[in-house]
C-alpha positions as CSV (number, residue, x, y, z in Angstrom):
1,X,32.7,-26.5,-0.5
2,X,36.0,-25.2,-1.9
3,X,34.6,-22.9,-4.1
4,X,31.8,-21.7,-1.2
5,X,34.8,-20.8,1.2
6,X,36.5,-19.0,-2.2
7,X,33.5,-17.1,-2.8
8,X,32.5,-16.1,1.0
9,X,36.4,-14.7,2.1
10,X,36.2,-12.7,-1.9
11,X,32.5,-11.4,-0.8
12,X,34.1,-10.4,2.9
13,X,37.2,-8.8,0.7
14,X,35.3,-6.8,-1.4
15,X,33.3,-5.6,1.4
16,X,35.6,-4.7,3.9
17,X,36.9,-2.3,0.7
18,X,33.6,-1.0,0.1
19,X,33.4,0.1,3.7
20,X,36.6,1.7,3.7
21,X,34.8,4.0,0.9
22,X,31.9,4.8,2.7
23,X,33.9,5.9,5.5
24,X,36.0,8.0,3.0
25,X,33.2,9.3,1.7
26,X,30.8,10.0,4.3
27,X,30.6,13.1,5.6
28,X,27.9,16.1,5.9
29,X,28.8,18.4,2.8
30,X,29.3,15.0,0.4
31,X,25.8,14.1,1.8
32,X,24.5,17.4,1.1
33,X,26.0,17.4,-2.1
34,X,24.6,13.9,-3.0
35,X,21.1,15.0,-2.5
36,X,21.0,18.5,-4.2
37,X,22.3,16.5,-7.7
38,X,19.7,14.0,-7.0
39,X,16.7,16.7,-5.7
40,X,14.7,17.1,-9.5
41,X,14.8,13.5,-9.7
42,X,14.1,11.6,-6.2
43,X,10.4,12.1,-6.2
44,X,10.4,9.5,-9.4
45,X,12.4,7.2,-7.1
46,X,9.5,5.6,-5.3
47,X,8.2,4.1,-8.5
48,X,11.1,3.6,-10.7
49,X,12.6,1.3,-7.7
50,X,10.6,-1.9,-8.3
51,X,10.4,-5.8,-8.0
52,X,7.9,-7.2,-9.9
53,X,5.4,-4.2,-10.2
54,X,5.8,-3.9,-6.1
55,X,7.4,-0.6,-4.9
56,X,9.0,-1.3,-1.8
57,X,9.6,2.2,-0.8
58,X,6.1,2.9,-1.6
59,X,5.1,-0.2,0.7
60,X,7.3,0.3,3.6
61,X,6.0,4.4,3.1
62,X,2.2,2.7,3.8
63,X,3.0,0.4,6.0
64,X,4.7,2.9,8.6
65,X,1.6,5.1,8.5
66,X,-0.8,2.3,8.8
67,X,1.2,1.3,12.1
68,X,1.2,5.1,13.2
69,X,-2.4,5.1,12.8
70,X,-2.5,8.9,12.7
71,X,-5.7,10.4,12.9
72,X,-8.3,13.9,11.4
73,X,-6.3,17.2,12.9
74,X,-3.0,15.0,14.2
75,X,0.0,17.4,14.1
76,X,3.0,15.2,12.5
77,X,6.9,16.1,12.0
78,X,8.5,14.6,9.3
79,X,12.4,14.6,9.5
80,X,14.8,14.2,6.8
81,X,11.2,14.7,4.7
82,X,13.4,15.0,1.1
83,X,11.2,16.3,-2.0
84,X,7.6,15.0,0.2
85,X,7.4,11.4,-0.9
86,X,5.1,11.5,2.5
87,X,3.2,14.3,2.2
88,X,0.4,12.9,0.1
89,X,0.0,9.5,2.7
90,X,0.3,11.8,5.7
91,X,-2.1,14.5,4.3
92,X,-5.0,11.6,3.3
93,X,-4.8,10.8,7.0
94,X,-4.4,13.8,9.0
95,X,-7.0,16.3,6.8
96,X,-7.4,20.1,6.5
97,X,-7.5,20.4,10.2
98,X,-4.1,18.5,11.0
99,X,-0.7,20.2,10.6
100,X,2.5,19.0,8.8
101,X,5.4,20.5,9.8
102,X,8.6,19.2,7.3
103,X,11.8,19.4,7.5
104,X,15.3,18.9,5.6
105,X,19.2,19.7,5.4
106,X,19.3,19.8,2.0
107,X,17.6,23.3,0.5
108,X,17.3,21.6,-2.8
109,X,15.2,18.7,-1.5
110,X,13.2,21.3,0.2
111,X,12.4,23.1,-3.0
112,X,11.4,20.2,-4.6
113,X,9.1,19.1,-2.0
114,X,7.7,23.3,-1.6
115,X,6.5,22.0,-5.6
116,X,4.8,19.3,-4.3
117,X,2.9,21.6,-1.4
118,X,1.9,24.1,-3.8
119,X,0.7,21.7,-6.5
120,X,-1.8,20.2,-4.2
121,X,-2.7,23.8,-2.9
122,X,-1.8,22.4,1.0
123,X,-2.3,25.3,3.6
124,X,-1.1,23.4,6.7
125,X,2.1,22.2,5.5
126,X,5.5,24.1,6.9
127,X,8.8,23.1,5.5
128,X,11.9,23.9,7.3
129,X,15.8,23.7,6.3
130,X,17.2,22.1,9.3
131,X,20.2,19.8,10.3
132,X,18.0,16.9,12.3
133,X,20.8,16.5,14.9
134,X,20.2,19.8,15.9
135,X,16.2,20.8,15.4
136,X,14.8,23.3,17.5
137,X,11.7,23.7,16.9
138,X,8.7,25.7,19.4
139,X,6.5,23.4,19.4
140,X,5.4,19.5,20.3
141,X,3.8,17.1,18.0
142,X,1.3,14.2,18.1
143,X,3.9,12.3,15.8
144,X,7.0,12.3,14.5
145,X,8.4,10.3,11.9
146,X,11.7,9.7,9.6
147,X,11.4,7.5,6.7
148,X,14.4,6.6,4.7
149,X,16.4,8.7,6.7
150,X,18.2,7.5,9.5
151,X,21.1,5.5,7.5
152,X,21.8,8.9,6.1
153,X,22.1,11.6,8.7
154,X,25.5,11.5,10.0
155,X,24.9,12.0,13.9
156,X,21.2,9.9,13.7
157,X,21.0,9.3,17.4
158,X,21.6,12.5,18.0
159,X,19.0,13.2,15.0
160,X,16.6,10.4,17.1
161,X,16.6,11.9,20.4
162,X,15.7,15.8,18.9
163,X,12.6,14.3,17.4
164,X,11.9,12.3,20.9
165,X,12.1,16.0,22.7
166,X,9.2,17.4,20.2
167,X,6.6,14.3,20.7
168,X,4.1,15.3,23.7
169,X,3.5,12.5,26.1
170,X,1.5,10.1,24.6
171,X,2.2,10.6,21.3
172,X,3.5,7.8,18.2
173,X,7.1,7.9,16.9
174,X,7.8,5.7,14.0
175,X,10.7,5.2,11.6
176,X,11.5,3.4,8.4
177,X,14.6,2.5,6.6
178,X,17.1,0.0,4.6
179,X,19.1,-2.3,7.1
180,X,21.1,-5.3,6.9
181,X,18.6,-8.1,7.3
182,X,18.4,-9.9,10.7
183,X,17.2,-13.2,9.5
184,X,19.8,-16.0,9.8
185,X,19.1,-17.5,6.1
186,X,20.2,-13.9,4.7
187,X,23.6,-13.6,6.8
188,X,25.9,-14.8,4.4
189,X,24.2,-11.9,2.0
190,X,24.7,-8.8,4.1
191,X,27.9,-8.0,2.5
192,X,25.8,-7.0,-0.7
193,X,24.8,-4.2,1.0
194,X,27.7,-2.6,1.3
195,X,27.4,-1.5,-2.4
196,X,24.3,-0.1,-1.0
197,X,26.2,1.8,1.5
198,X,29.2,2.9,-0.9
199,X,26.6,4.2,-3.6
200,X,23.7,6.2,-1.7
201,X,26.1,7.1,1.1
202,X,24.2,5.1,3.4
203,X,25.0,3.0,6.4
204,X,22.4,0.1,6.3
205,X,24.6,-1.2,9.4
206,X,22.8,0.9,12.4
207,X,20.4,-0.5,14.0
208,X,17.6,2.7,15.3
209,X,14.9,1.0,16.2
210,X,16.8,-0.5,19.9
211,X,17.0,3.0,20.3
212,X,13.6,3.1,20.0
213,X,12.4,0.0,21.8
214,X,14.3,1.0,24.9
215,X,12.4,4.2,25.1
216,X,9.0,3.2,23.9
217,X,5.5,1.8,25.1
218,X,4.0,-0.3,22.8
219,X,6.9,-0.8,20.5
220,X,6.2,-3.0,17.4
221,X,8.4,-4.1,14.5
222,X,7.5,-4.6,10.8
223,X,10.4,-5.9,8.4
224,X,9.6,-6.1,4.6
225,X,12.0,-7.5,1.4
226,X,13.4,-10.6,3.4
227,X,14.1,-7.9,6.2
228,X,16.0,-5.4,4.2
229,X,13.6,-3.0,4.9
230,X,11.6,-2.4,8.6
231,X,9.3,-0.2,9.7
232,X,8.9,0.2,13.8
233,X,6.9,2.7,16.1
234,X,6.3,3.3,20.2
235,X,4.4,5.3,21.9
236,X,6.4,7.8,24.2
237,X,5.5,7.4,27.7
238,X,2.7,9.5,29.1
């Protein structure tokens, strides 16, 4: 028991200093930075990031869309998009007569995912550099989504309520992200993710999708990997 109560208070020590490094460190043009050294590689990230032969970005990708159920000529806004790890799930569901409209802060990301689109030869794909707290866009959507995304951008509900203002009446809203896990056998393990945090510039402590469920019809909630990973959608009210 001695030893458990030696290793809990060094696990809190070491992640109260990890903390105080992602606060140092987090910040728009770091973020920004981050992302354009990691733009030719990301794409590869879905499948290099496994357990077991399971890609759990790839799952919680699928899992998101199945809830979203989107549907033949659905118009869809993807925020915080990165190099298009969505674009090929989205485009299966939606078809020649949907609409994807992409967007990004970081340019590099963008031109990485601008590969992708012209690769596949998409003609109803539009990507757009954008800070997500502050999209403006001139049209509504029939979804909107943000995968991987929210632990990142540094004014997220901000980010949130932007994409809430370009979803028509009716329509699905769903997002998908890393998160401290909310079941009580996994407490005592948050702290590991603070070297999450510290490394990817994340901060796996928010909690979107109450943001969400306050605002929503029809809110549902999906966690994967013992919770570190969720996936929730609502319907915004008619």
């Amino acid at each position: 028991m001695r030893k458990f109560g030696l290793g809990l208070a060094t696990g809190l020590v070491i992640s109260s200093f990890l903390r105080n490094i992602k606060t140092q460190k987090y910040n728009q043009d770091r973020i920004a930075l981050y992302y354009e050294r990691r733009a030719s590689s990301y794409q590869a990230t879905d499948s290099v990031v496994a357990l077991g032969g399971i890609a759990p970005r790839v799952q919680m990708r699928l899992q998101l869309l199945d809830q979203m159920q989107l549907r033949p000529g659905d118009h869809v806004l993807d925020v915080a998009c990165g190099t298009g790890s969505n674009f090929e799930y989205i485009m299966e569901r939606i078809g020649p007569t949907g609409r994807l409209v992409a967007t990004d802060y970081s340019q590099p990301m963008l031109d990485e995912a601008q590969l992708l689109v012209e690769r596949h030869g998409w003609q109803n794909v539009k990507l757009i550099q954008s800070d997500a707290a502050t999209l403006t866009l001139d049209e509504m959507f029939d979804a909107v989504m943000c995968t991987l995304g929210l632990v990142v951008i540094p004014n997220h509900e901000e980010a949130m309520e932007r994409m809430w203002e370009h979803l028509k009446p009716g329509g699905i809203y769903g997002i998908s992200d890393l998160c401290e896990s909310q079941r009580w056998y996994m407490q005592p393990l948050n702290f590991l993710m603070n070297f999450t945090d510290a490394t990817l510039i994340t901060d796996t402590t928010r909690r979107p999708w109450e943001w969400l469920e306050e605002r929503a019809d029809n809110y549902e909630r999906k966690e994967l990997i013992l919770g570190y990973m969720y996936t929730a959608v609502g319907y915004k009210p008619a």
